[in-house]
TORFIBA-334510 format. One record per residue (C-alpha): y, z, x; residue in one letter. Coordinates in steps of 0.02 Angstrom, whole numbers, padded with zeros to 5 digits, always signed. Layout:
BEGIN
YZXA;...
END
This chain:
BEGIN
+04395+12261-09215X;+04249+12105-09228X;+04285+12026-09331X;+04298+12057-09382X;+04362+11841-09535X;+04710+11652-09812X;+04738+11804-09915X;+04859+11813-10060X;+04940+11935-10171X;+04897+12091-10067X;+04972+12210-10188X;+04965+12124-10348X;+05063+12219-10485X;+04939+12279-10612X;+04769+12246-10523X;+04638+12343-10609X;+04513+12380-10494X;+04407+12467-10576X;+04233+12406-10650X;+04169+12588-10713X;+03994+12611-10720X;+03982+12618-10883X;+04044+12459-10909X;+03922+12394-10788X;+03787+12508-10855X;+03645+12423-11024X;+03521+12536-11094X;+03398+12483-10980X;+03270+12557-10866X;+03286+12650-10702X;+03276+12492-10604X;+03404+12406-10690X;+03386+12257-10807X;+03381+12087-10742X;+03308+12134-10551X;+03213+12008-10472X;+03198+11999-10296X;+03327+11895-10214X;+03448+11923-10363X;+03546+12120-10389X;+03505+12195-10560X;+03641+12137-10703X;+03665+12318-10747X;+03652+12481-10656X;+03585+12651-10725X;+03592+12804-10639X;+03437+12849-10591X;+03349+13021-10652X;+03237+13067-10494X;+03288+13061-10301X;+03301+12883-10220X;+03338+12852-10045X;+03441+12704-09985X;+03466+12646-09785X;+03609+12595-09752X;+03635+12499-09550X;+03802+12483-09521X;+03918+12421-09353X;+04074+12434-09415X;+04091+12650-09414X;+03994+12767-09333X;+03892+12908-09404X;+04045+13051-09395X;+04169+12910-09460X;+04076+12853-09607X;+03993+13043-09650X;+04151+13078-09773X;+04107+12938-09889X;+03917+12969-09903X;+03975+13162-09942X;+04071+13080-10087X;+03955+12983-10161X;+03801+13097-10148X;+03917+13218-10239X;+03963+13093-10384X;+03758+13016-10369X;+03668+13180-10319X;+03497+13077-10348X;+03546+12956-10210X;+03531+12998-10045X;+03625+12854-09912X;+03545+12860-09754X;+03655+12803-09637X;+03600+12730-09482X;+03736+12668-09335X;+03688+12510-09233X;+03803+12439-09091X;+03877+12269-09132X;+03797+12182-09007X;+03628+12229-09027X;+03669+12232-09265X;+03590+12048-09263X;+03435+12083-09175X;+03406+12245-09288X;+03436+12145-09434X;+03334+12011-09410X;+03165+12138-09362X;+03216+12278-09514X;+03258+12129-09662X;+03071+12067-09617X;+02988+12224-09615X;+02879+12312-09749X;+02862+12480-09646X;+03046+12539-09571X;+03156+12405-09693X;+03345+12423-09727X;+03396+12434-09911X;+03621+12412-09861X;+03686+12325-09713X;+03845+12286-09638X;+03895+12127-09640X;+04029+12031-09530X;+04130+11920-09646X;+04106+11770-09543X;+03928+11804-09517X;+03914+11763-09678X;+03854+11603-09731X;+03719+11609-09574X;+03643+11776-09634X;+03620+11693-09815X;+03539+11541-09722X;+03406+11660-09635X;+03365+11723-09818X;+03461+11895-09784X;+03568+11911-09927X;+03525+11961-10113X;+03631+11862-10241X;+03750+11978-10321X;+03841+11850-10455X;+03767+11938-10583X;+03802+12122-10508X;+03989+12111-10503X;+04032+11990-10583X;+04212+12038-10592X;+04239+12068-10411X;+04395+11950-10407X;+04504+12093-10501X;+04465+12217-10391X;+04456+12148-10206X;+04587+12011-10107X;+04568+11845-10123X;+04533+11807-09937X;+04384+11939-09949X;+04308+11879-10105X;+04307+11705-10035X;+04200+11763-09875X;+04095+11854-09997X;+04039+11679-10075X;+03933+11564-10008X;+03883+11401-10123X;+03972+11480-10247X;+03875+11630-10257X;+03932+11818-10225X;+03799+11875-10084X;+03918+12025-10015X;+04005+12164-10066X;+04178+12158-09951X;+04268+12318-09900X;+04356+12300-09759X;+04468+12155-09709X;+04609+12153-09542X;+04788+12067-09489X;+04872+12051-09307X;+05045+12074-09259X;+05123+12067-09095X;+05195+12219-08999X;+05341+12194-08860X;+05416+12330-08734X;+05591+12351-08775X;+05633+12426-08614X;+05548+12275-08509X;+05644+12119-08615X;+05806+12214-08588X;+05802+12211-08421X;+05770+12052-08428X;+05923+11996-08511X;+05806+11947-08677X;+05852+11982-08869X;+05707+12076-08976X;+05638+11973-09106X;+05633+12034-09269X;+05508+12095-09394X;+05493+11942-09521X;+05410+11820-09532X;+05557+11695-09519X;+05604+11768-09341X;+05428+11702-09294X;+05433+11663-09106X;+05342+11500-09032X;+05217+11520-08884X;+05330+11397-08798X;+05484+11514-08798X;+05366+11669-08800X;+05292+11599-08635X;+05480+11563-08547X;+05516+11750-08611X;+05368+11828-08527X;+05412+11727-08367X;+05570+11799-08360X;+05500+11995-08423X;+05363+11980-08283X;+05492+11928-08166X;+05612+12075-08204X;+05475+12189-08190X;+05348+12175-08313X;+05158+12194-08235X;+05096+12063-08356X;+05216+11947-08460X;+05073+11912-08606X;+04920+12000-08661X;+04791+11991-08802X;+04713+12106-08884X;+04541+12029-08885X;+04574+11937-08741X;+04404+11819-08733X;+04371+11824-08940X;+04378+11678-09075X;+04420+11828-09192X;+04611+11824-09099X;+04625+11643-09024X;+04552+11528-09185X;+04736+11547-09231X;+04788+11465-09096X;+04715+11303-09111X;+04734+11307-09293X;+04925+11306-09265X;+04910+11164-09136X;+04811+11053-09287X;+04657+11064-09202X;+04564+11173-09340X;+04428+11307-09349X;+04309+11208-09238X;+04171+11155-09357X;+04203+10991-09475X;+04058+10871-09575X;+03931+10951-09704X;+03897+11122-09682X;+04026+11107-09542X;+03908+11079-09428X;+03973+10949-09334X;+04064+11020-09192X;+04273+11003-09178X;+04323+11087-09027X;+04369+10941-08907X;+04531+10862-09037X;+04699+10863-08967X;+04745+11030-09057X;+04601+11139-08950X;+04644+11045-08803X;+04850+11100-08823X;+04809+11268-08870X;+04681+11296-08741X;+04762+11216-08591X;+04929+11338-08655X;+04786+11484-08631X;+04717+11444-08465X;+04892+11440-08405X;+04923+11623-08432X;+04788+11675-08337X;+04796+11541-08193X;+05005+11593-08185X;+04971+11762-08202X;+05056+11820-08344X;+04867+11867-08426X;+04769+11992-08308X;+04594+11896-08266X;+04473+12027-08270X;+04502+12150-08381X;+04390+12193-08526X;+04437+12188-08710X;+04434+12388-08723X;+04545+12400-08593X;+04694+12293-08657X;+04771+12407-08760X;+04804+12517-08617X;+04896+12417-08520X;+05015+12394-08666X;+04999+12586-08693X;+05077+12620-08520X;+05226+12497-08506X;+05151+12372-08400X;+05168+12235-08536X;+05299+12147-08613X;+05231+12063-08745X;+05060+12115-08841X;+04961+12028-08944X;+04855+12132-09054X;+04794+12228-09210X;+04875+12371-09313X;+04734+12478-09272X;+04820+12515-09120X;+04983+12584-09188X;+04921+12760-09182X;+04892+12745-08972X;+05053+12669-08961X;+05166+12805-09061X;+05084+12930-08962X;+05153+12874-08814X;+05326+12952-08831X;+05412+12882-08711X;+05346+12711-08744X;+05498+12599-08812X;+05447+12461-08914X;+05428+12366-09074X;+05344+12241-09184X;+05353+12066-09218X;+05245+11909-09290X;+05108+11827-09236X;+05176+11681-09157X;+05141+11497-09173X;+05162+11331-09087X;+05344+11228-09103X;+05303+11127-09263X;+05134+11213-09288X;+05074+11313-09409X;+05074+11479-09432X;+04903+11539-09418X;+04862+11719-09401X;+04672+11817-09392X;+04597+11896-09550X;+04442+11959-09608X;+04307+12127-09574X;+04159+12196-09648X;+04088+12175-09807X;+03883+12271-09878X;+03727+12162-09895X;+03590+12212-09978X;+03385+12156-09940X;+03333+12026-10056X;+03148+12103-10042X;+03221+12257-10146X;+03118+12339-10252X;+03206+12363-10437X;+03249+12537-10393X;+03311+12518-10255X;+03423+12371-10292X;+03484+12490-10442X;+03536+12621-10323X;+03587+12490-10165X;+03728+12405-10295X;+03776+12582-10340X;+03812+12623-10188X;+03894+12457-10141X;+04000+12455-10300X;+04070+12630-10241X;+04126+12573-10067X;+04219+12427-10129X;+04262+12465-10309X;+04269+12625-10379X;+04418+12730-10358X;+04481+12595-10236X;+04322+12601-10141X;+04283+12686-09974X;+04455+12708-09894X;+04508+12857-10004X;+04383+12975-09917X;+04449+12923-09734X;+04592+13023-09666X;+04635+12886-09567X;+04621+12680-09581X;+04609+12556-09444X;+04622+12400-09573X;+04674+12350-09739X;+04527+12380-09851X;+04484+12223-09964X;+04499+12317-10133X;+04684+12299-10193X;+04721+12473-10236X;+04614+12576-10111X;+04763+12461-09971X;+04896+12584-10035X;+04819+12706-09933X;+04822+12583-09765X;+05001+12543-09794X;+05053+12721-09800X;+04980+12751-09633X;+05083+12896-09549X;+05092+12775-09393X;+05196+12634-09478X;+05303+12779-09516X;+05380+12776-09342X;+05541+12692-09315X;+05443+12565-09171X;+05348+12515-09317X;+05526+12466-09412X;+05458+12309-09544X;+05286+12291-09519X;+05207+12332-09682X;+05304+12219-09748X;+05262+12096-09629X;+05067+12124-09637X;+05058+12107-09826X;+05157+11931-09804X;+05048+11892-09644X;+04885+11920-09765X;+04974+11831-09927X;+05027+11670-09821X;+04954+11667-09633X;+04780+11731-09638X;+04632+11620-09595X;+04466+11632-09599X;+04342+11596-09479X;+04244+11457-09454X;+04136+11466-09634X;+03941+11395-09582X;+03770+11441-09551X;+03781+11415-09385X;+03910+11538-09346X;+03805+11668-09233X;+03773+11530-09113X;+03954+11458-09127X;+04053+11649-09079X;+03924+11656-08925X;+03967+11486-08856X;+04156+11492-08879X;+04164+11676-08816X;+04082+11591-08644X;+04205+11470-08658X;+04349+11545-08656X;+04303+11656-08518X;+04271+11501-08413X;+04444+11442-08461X;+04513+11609-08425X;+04423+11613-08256X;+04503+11429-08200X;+04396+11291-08303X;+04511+11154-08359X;+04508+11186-08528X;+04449+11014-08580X;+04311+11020-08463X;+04254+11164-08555X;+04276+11133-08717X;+04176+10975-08697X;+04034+11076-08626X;+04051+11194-08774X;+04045+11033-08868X;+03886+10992-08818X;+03815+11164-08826X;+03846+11159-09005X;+03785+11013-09042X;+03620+11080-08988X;+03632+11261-09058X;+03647+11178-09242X;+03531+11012-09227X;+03405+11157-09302X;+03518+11160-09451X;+03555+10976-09491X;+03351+10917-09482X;
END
C-alpha cells in the first residue's frame, strides 16, 4: 500500500449510498448537459453508440481490476474501459506526458489521495462539484475530504486504508511480557513498546520492532503527529516547511534509535518486511491489514493484533487514506459523460467497486461497499480476535491525513531520502534540517 492518505462514522446506520442514475440522469444530449471542459457534465445519459474510455491506474493491476470492468461493460455495454496498468513510480511521469497529449490522452486516472491538491495545481483534475454532488452520503468522511481541494470535488475516492500492529505471541512469552489487547484503550506507548522489544529481542526475537513501510511518510507521519510536531507543512498553502519542531525531532531521534540499536533491520526493503514478521523473526510488527491473509496462512505462526501505538502523552495518530479516479479536464462532452459513468460506478453504485473483488486489501471509501472489507475471511481467524472493531474506531477517531498541498510530490521524495539517511545513522536533526532546506527550495516555485 502507497498511500496510499481523520475518518468518522465508518458504518453509519442508514447511509444511503446510492445516487442512481436516474436521479443523476436530465433529458439531455449524449454528452451530458452542462460539460465544459475543466468542469464534469451536471447530468449523465447513457450513451446510444460505442464510446471508449482509458482508464491508467497504479493502484491494481490488469488481472486484479478485470472483474470490475466485466461488470460495468455488462451494465454499460456501449462503454468500453480500457484499462491500462502503470507502476507507481513511474504513474507521475505518465500522467504528466498522457494529460497533455492530443494523440495517446487518458480519459480516467488513478489518483493518490495525497497527491491530490498538487495534481489539481498542474491543471490535472476536472471539477466534479456539479457531477456528484451528493458524494458525502455515499463515501467516508476522511475520503471525501481528500477528494476536495478549495472546496471543490476534483476526485472520485474509492479506496481508503488503516494500520494496526501485529506481535508474536510465542516471542513476548518467552520473554516474560503480557499481550496487549485489541482496543483502543490498551494502546501501548513507543516508550514501553521499545523496553518490550528490548527484552523480546533479547529472549530471542531476531528483530524487536519492524515497520511495515519501513522508509515511508505513508507509516511514520503518525509518528511525529503524536509527538506534536504535525504533518510537516504549515503557512498558506502549507508551504512553509515544519519538519525541524521539537515533535519531528522526538519522533525521529526515537526512529533512528531502532535501527542504530538494532531492534529495526537496516537494509531491508519495504516488500520484504512482511516476511520477516511472516516467519517468527519479529516480535512486534507494525503494519497494514492487507497483510492478514500472509499471516493466517502461516499455521504455525502464533500471534495477534493490537493498536497503533503512540507517544506517552501524545496523540494518537494512525495512517489513512488510498486511491481515489480523476478524470482529464480536456474531455470532450462525450467522453466526460461516459468518464463520470464510469467513475460514479466504482465509488457509488451498488457500493462501488469492491463488490466485484473476491478479495479486499483496504476499506473501500463508499460506506456500504466496507461491509464487504470487514467480513474478510482473514479477520475471521482467532489471531485476528478484535480487530474490526478496532479498525472502524482507528478510522472514526485516529486517522490522519497526509500532508494536504500542492507541493506534495516533491515533499514524499525528500522525506523518503530522509528517513533513509536517519535509518542509515544521520542524527535525525541533522537531517531533518537538510530536508528543511530541500523543501524550502522544491516549493519557492509555488509561493512566487
Amino acid at each position: 500500500m502507497r498511500s496510499h492518505n481523520g475518518v468518522t462514522r465508518w458504518l453509519a446506520a442508514g447511509t444511503g449510498t446510492a445516487l442512481t442514475l436516474a436521479a443523476l440522469t436530465a433529458c439531455s444530449g449524449s454528452g451530458g448537459s452542462g460539460t465544459a471542459q475543466g468542469v464534469g457534465p451536471t447530468s449523465l445519459t447513457e450513451p446510444t453508440q460505442p464510446i471508449t474510455v482509458t482508464y491508467a491506474g497504479a493502484a491494481y493491476d490488469a488481472k486484479q481490476i478485470q472483474p470490475v470492468l466485466d461488470a460495468f461493460h455488462k451494465e454499460h455495454p456501449n462503454i468500453t474501459v480500457n484499462y491500462e496498468a502503470v507502476p507507481f513510480d513511474d504513474f507521475n511521469s505518465v500522467l504528466a506526458a498522457r494529460l497533455t497529449s492530443s494523440q495517446d490522452a487518458i480519459d480516467v486516472f488513478d489518483v493518490d489521495m495525497p497527491r491530490t491538491a498538487a495534481y489539481a495545481a498542474r491543471g490535472w483534475l476536472t471539477d466534479l462539484s456539479g457531477t456528484f454532488p451528493d458524494l458525502a452520503s455515499a463515501v467516508d468522511p476522511g475520503s471525501l475530504k481528500a477528494a476536495t481541494v478549495d472546496g471543490k470535488l476534483v476526485t472520485m475516492p474509492y479506496q481508503t486504508s488503516t494500520n494496526i500492529m501485529y506481535y508474536n505471541k510465542s516471542l513476548l512469552a518467552k520473554a516474560g511480557i503480557s499481550a496487549p489487547g485489541a482496543k483502543p484503550a490498551d494502546r501501548a506507548t513507543w516508550e514501553q513498546l521499545t523496553a518490550d522489544a528490548k527484552k523480546a529481542q533479547a529472549a530471542g526475537a531476531q528483530y524487536g520492532l519492524v515497520f511495515d513501510q519501513i522508509d515511508r511518510y505513508y507509516q511514520l507521519q503518525p509518528l511525529a503527529e503524536s509527538a506534536g510536531g504535525g504533518a510537516g507543512g504549515t503557512g498558506e498553502g502549507n508551504l512553509t516547511p515544519d519538519v525541524t519542531n521539537a515533535g519531528w525531532e522526538k519522533a525521529f531521534d526515537w526512529y533512528g534509535s531502532l535501527f542504530a540499536d538494532n531492534l529495526s533491520p537496516r537494509g531491508v526493503a519495504v516488500a520484504d518486511t512482511p516476511s520477516l514478521f511472516a516467519a517468527g523473526k519479529v516480535a512486534y510488527y507494525v503494519g497494514g491489514p492487507w497483510w492478514a491473509g500472509q499471516f493466517v496462512a502461516e499455521q504455525g505462526l502464533d500471534f495477534g493484533v493490537a493498536p497503533f501505538p503512540a507517544f506517552a502523552g501524545g496523540t494518537a495518530a494512525t495512517p489513512t487514506g488510498g486511491w481515489s479516479l480523476g478524470m482529464n479536464p480536456k474531455e470532450t462532452a462525450e467522453k466526460a459523460n461516459a468518464s463520470a459513468i464510469f467513475m460514479k460506478f466504482m465509488g457509488i453504485d451498488n457500493g462501488g467497486y469492491a463488490q466485484y473483488l473476491s478479495a479486499l486489501a483496504v476499506p473501500p471509501s463508499n460506506l456500504d461497499g466496507s461491509a464487504k472489507f470487514y467480513e474478510s475471511s482473514a479477520f475471521m481467524d482467532p489471531r485476528m480476535a478484535g480487530v474490526v472493531d478496532l479498525m472502524k474506531s482507528e478510522l472514526a477517531k485516529t486517522a490522519t491525513l497526509r500532508l494536504q498541498t500542492v507541493g506534495y510530490v516533491e515533499f514524499e521524495d525528500v522525506m523518503t531520502k530522509t528517513f533513509d539517511d536517519i535509518i542509515n545513522g544521520t542524527d535525525a536533526k541533522t537531517a531533518l534540517a537538510s530536508a528543511s532546506t530541500q523543501l524550502e527550495d522544491a516549493w519557492s516555485k509555488y509561493r512566487q
